[in-house]
N, C-alpha and C positions, 0 to 999 in steps of 0.2 A: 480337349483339355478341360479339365475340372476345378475352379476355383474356387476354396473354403474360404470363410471371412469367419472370422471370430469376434462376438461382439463384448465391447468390455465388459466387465461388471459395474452394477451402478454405483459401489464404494468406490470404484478411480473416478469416477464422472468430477467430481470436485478436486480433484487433482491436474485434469487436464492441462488447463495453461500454466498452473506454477509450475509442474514438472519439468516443463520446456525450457519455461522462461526465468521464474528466481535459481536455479545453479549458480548461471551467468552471473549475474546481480550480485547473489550473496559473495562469488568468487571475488572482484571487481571491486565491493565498496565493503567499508569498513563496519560495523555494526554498529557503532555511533551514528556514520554517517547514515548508515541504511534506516535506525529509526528516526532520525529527522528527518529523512527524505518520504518516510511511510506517514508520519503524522502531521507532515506539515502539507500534504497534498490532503489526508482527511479535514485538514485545515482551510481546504480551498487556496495554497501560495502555490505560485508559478513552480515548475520544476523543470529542468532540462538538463538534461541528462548527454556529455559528451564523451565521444570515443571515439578515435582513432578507425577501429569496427564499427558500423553499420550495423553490426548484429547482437553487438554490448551495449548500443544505445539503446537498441529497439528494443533489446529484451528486458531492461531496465523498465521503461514503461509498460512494457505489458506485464510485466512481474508485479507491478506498482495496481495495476487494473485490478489482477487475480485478489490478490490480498487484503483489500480492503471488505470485501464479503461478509456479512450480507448487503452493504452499502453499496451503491455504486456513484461512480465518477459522473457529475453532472457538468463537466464543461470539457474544451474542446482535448481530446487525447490525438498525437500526432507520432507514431511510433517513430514514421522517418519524415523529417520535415523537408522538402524540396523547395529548390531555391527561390520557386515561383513563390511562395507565401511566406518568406524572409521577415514580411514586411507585419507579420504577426508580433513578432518578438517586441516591437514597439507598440503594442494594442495593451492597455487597461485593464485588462481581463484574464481571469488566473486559465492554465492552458499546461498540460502535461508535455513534456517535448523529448523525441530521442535525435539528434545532433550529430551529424559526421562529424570529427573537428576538421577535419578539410575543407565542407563546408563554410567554415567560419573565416578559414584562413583565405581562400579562397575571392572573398566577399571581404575583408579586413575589418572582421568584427571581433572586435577587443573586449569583451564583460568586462574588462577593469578597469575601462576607459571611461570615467565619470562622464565624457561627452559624448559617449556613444548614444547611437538613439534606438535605445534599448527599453522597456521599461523596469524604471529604478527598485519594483521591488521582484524580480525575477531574480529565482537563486537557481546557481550553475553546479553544476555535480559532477566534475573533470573524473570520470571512472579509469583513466591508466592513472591518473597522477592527484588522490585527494588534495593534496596540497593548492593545488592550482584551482581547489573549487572556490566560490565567492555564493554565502548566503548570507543576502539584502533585506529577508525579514526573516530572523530566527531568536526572534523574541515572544517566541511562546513557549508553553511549559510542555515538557516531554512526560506525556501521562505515566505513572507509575506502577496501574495494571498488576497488583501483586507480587510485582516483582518479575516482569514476563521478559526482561533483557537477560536478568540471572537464566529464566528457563531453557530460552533458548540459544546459550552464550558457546557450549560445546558441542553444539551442533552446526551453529554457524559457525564458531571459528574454525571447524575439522571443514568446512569445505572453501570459506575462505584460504586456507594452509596450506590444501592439497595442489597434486599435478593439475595443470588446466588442462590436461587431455583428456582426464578422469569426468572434470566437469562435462564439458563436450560432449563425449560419448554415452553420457546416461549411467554410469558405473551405479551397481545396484545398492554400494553404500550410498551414494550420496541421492539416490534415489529415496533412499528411508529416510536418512535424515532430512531429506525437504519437506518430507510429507509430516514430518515431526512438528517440523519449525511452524509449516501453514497451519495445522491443526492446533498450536498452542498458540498460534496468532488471530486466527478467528474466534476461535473459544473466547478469548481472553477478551477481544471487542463485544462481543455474543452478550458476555457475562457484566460487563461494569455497562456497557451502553443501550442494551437492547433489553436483556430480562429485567432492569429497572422501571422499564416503562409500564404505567397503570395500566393493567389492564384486567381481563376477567380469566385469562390464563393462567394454570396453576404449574405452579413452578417446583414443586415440593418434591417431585423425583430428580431436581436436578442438586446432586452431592456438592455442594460448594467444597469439602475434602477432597474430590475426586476430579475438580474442575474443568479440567482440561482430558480428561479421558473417557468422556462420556459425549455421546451425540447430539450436536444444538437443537433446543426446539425450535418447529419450523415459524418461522416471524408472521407468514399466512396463516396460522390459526388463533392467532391473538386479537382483541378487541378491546381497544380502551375502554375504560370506566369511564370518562372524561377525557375534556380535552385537556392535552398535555402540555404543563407548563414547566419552566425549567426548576421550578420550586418544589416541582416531586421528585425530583431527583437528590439523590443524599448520597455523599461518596464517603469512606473511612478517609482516604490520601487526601492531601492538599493538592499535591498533583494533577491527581484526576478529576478534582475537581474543578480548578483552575482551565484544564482542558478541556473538560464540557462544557465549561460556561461559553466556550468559543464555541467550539463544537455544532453547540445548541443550535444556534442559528446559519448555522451552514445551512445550502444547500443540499448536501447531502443529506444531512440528516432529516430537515422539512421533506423532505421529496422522502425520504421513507416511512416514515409518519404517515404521510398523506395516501402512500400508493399500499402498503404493504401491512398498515394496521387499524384499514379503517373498515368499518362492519361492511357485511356483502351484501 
């Protein structure tokens, strides 16, 4: 017996985990909800993510992983949290989380129990039932990126909308439209957070007209002029400025400063 393998092309390679994982997500949470929940973990706040499914929580957070790109998550990601390290949720420390709610019921942990012993600023993201969420720190600014909630508003809401069996099964619309939504989400991070940074990289073939449909440059070929303060950065929006200045000092964003645009 003879077996082919076919290997992808290297344009899915960056598709990989969202393809899987944001369907689920975007079906699930609301597009509001979905960018607080993408910008307030760039934020470094607590996120946990509950569902009924084991497989709508997990895929929440790893959808949350995928997207943040070229960034990545510096602190703890728990797709399924087991009941052995419950004792996390009470821990100081921001922590991405995907949550049976059986689990919780289980364990009689109530989020909206002021006396729970929970940490106070963890926000909950009830994906069967937004209502039921509770966000404990959502007092920061939801950057305004050009307009990138307009961009991607018919695309998420067409898979939001649709049959959830469609989602599940990989349907080859909803296949396009994720790859839509990830590309004008990375871009759009690419564009206000990353090609601002001083560096000796020339930026001049990238069409700010054409923003989002053109290929990011790679953040390994950049090299600061200088060391980078948040004073070089200059945004047009109040928004996105507001939201870098938080930004700024993440963790995330030091640790790619450090790892990804410093000379070789």
């Amino acid at each position: 017996m003879r077996i082919n393998y076919q290997h992808p092309s290297f344009k899915e390679y960056k598709y990989f985990d969202a393809k899987w994982f944001c369907p689920i997500l975007f079906k699930n949470l609301s597009l509001d909800g979905f960018l607080k929940a993408l910008f307030g973990v760039m934020l470094e706040k607590t996120i946990v993510f509950t569902a009924e499914d084991v497989q709508t929580s997990s895929c929440a957070v790893l959808a949350m992983k995928a997207l943040v790109e070229p960034f990545k998550i510096c602190f703890a990601i728990i797709p399924v949290m087991p009941k052995s390290v419950l004792e996390y949720l009470s821990a100081p420390v921001p922590l991405l989380v995907g949550l049976p709610t059986q689990l919780l019921r289980n364990n009689n942990i109530d989020y909206f129990d002021k006396n729970a012993d929970l940490n106070e600023e963890m926000n909950w993201v009830n994906l069967d039932d937004e209502n039921y969420s509770l966000w404990n720190c959502d007092d920061f600014t939801i950057p305004h990126l050009a307009d990138l909630k307009s961009a991607i508003k018919q695309d998420y809401d067409f898979i939001h909308n649709i049959n959830k069996n469609l989602v599940e099964y990989q349907d080859e619309e909803v296949d396009r439209r994720v790859k839509n939504i990830v590309d004008l989400i990375r871009n759009s991070i690419f564009e206000h957070f990353v090609i601002p940074i001083p560096c000796s990289m020339d930026y001049a073939d990238f069409d700010n007209n054409q923003k989002f449909n053109k290929e990011m440059p790679s953040p390994r070929s950049m090299v600061p002029t200088s060391s980078v303060e948040l004073k070089d950065f200059k945004f047009k929006d109040n928004r996105d400025k507001d939201f870098f200045s938080e930004f700024y000092f993440s963790l995330m964003f030091q640790t790619f400063l450090e790892e990804y645009t410093k000379k070789e």
